[in-house]
C-alpha positions in Angstrom: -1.2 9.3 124.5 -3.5 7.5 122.6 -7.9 7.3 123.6 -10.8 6.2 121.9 -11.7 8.8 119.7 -15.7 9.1 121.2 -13.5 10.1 124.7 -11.8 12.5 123.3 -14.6 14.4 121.6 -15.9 14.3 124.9 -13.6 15.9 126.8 -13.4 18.3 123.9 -16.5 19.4 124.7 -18.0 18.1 121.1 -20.6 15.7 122.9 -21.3 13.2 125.3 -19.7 9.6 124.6 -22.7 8.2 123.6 -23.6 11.3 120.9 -19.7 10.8 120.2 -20.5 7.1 119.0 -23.4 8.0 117.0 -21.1 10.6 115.0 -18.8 8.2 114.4 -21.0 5.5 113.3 -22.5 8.1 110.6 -18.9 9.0 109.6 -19.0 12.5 110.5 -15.5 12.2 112.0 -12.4 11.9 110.3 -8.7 11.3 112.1 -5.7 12.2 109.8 -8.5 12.6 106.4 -9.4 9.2 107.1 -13.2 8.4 107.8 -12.9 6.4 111.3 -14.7 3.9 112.7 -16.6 2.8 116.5 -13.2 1.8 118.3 -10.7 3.7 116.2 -8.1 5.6 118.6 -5.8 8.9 118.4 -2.9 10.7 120.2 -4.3 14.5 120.3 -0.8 15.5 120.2 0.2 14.1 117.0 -3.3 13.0 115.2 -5.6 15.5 113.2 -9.3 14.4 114.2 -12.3 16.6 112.6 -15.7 16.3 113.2 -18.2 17.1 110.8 -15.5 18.9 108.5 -14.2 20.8 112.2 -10.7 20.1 114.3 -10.9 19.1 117.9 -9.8 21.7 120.0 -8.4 20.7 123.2 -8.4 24.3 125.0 -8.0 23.4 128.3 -8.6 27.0 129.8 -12.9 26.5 128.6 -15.1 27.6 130.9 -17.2 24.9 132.2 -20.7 25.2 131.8 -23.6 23.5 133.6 -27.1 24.6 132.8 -30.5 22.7 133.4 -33.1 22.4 131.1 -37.2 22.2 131.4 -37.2 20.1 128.3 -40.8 20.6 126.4 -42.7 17.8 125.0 -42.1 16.9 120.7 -38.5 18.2 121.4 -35.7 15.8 121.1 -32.5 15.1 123.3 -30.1 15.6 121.1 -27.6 18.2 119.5 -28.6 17.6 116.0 -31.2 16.2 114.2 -29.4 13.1 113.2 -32.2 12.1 110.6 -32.2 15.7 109.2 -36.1 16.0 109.2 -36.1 19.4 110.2 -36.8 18.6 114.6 -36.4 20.7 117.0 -33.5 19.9 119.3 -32.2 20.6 122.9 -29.6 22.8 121.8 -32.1 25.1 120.1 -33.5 26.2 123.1 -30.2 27.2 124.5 -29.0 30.2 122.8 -25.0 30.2 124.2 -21.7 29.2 122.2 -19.7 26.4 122.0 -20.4 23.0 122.4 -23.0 21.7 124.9 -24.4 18.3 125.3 -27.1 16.5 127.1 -26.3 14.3 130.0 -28.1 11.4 129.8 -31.5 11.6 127.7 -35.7 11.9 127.5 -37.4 10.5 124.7 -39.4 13.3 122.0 -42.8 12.8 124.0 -41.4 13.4 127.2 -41.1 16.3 129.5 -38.4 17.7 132.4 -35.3 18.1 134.0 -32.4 18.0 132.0 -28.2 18.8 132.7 -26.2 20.2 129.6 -22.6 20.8 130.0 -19.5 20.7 128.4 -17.9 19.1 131.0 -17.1 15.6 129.3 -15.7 13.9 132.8 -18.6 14.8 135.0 -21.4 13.7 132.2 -20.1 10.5 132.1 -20.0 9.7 135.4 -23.5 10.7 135.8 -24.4 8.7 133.0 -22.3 5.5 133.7 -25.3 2.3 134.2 -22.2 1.4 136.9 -22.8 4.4 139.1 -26.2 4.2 139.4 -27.6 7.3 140.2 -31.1 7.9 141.0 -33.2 9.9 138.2 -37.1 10.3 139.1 -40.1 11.1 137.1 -43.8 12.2 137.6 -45.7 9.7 135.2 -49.4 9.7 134.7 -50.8 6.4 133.1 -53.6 5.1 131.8 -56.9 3.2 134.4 -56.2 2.2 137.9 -52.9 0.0 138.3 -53.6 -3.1 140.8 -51.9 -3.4 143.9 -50.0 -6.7 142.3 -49.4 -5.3 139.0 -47.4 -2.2 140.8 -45.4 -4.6 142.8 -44.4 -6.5 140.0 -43.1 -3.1 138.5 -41.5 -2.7 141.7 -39.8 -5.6 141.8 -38.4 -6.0 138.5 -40.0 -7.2 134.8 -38.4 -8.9 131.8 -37.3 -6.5 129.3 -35.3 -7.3 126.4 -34.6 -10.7 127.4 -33.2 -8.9 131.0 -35.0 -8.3 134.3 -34.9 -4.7 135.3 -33.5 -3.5 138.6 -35.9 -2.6 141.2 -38.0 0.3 141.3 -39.4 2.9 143.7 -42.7 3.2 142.8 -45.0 5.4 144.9 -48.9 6.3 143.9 -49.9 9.9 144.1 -53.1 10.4 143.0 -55.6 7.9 141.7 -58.5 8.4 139.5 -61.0 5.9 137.3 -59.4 7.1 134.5 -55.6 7.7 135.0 -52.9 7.1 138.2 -50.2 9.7 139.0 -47.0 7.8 140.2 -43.4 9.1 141.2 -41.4 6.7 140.2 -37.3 6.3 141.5 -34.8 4.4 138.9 -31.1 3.6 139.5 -31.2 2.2 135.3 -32.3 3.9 132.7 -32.8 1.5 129.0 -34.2 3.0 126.3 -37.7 4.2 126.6 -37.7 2.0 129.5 -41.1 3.6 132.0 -42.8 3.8 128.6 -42.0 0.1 127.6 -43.1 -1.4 130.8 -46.0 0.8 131.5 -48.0 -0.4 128.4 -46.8 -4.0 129.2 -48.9 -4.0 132.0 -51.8 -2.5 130.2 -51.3 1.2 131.8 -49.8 3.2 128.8 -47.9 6.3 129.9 -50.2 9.5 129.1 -47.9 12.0 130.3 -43.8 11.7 131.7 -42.0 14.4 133.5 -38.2 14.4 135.1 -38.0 16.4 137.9 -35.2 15.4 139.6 -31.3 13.7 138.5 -29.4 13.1 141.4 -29.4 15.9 144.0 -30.5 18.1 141.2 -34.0 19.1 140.9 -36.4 20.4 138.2 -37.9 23.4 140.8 -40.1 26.0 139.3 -38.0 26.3 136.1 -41.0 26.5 133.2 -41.0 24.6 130.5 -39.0 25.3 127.2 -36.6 27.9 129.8 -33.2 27.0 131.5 -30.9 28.5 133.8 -26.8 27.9 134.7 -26.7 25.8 137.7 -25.6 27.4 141.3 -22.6 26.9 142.5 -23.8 25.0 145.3 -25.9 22.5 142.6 -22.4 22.0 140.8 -20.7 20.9 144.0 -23.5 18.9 145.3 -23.3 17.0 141.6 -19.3 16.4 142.2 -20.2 15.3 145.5 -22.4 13.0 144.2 -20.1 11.4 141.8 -17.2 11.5 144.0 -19.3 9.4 146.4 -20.6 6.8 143.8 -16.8 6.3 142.5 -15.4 5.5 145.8 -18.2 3.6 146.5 -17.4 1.4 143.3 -13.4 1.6 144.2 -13.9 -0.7 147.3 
């Protein structure tokens, strides 16, 4: 049966669906010795399809891994450094084998909780804009935010020509010179707390994930990771499993 090629790779375990896009778009992956392109589909069964010069294994019998992340600031979310500039990535903090892939992403400067797996079904699902699941941060910015500027955050703000869903937005600390917040997201655009934060004249001095879903960062130290429990694995499918039949009806 045929599937869009950036599906496959992801149930292969090569990379999440986004990460599969970007791989294709730079014409790292090949189907039959043909260079393919964003949309391209094959039929495992009867289609060679190689990415970066390596066939797609389809071993069903792979363990499934799931392992969170304290992600340190200046590295980036990724599996590879796409520009080839010599950066630090995700993956190099993890020293396991086999393919594992970032669901969902932080920007270079920021800090936190993140899930790698090679489990292509569940990483979509958590990182599907349609199942909305809740992600929140720590973020320290710049002055003291007004009470009308923060519920203009809250409410929503124009960004890229599109208003932003609404925001839980609570104040933690408050100083002359900076303002802890704990903000609560549903959507996640690129760069998005960053983008908006300096919009309204607070830049972001420091960003941290500590929770995705009913996962949380904890006391895990920064640069270290752990496999998830048992228990955080089924309260993740739980999740998911609620959020699709939610969208079903």
């Amino acid at each position: 049966m045929t599937e869009r090629l950036q599906k496959l790779m992801s149930q292969a375990g090569i990379a999440s669906r986004r990460e599969s896009e970007t791989l294709i778009s730079a014409g790292k992956v090949k189907v039959n010795g043909n260079i393919a392109k964003l949309g391209d589909k094959a039929d495992p069964a009867k289609d060679k399809i190689e990415v970066n010069g390596r066939s797609l294994s389809f071993n069903q019998s792979e363990k499934l891994i799931y392992i969170a992340l304290n992600k340190p600031r200046g590295i980036i979310s990724s599996t590879e450094d796409e520009l080839e500039q010599g950066r630090k990535t995700v993956r190099d903090l993890i020293k396991l084998p086999g393919h594992l892939y970032p669901v969902g992403r932080l920007d270079k400067q920021s800090e936190g909780l993140m899930l790698m797996t090679n489990d292509g079904k569940l990483a979509h699902k958590l990182t599907h804009p349609r199942y909305g699941h809740e992600k929140t941060y720590r973020v320290e910015i710049e002055g003291q935010i007004m009470p009308e500027t923060l519920n203009r955050w809250r409410n929503g703000v124009m960004l890229d020509g599109k208003m932003t869903a609404p925001t839980k937005i609570t104040v933690m600390e408050e100083h002359p010179a900076f303002t802890k917040l704990e903000i609560v997201m549903r959507e996640g655009r690129k760069r998005q707390i960053r983008r908006i934060a300096a919009d309204l004249g607070h830049p972001v001095r420091r960003l941290v994930r500590i929770r995705i879903g009913p996962l949380e960062l904890g006391t895990l130290q920064k640069g270290k990771w752990r496999h998830l429990r048992t228990n955080e694995v089924a309260a993740l499918q739980k999740a998911i499993k609620s959020k699709t039949t939610r969208n079903i009806k």
